[in-house]
C-alpha positions as CSV (number, residue, x, y, z in Angstrom):
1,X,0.0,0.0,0.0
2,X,1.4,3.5,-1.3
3,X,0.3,6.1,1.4
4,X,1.3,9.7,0.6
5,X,-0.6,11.2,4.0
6,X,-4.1,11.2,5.8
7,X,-7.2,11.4,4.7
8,X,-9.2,13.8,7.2
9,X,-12.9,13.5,7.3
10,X,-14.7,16.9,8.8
11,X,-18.0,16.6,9.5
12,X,-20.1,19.6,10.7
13,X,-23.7,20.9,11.0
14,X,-23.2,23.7,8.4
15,X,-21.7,21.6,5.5
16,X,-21.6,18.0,6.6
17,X,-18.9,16.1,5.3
18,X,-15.3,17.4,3.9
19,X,-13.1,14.7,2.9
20,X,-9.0,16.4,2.6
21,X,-6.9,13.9,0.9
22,X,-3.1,13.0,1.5
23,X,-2.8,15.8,4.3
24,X,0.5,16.0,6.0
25,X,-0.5,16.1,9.8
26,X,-3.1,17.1,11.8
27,X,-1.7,19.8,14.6
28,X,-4.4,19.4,17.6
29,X,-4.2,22.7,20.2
30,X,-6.7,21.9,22.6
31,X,-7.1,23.5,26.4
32,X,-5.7,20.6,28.3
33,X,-3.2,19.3,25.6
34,X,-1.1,19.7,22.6
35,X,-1.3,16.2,19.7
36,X,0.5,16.4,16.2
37,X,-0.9,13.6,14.5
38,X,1.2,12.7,11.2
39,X,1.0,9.1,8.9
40,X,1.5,5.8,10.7
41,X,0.6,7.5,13.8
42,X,-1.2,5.1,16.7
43,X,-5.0,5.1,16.9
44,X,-6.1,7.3,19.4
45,X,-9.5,9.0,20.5
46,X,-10.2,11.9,22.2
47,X,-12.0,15.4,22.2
48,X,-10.9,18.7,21.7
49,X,-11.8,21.9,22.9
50,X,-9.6,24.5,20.9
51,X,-8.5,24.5,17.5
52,X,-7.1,22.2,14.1
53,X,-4.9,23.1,11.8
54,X,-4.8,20.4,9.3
55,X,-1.4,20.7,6.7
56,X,-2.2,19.8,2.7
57,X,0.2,20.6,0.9
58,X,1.7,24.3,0.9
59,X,-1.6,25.0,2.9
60,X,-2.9,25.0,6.2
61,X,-6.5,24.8,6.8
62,X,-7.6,26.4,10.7
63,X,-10.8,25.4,12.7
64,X,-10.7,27.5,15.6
65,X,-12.9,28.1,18.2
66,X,-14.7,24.2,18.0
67,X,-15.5,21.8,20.7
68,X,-15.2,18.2,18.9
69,X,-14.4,14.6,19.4
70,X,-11.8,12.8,16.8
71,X,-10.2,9.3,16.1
72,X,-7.0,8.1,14.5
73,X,-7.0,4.8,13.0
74,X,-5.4,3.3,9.5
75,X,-4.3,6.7,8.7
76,X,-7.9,8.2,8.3
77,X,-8.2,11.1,11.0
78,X,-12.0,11.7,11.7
79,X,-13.0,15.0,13.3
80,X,-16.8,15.4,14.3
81,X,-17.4,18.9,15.5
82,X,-20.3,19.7,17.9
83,X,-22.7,22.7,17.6
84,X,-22.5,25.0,15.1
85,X,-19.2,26.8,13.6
86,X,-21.0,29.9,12.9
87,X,-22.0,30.3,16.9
C-alpha cells in the first residue's frame, strides 16, 4: 500500500462532510493538551476543545474556536465537531 498522508474527514452541521486527501499532519491545540498527528501514527480517540490546523500541501486549513471529538486509525483522522461553527 502506497500512502502519501491522511485522509481527514470533517464533518459539521453547516456543511456536513469534507473529505481532505493525503494531508500531511493534523496539529491538535486543545485547552488541556497539545497532539501532532502525522502518517503511521497510533490510533487514538479523544476530544478537543480549541482549534485544528490540518497541513495539505503548501496549505494550512484552521478550525478555531470548536469543541469536537476525533479518532485516528489506519491513517484516516475523523473530526466530528459539535454545535454550530457559525455560533
Amino acid at each position: 500500500m502506497d500512502n502519501k498522508g491522511l485522509t481527514v474527514n470533517v464533518f459539521d452541521l453547516n456543511t456536513g462532510l469534507t473529505t481532505y486527501e493525503n494531508a500531511s499532519y493534523v496539529r491538535i491545540t486543545s485547552k488541556d493538551y497539545n497532539l501532532l498527528v502525522m502518517i503511521d501514527y497510533l490510533p487514538i480517540i479523544g476530544e478537543i476543545q480549541g482549534k485544528v490546523d490540518i497541513k495539505i500541501g503548501d496549505e494550512e486549513l484552521t478550525i478555531e474556536n470548536i469543541k469536537a471529538s476525533f479518532m485516528n486509525s489506519n491513517n484516516v483522522f475523523n473530526l466530528m465537531i459539535q454545535g454550530d461553527l457559525n455560533e
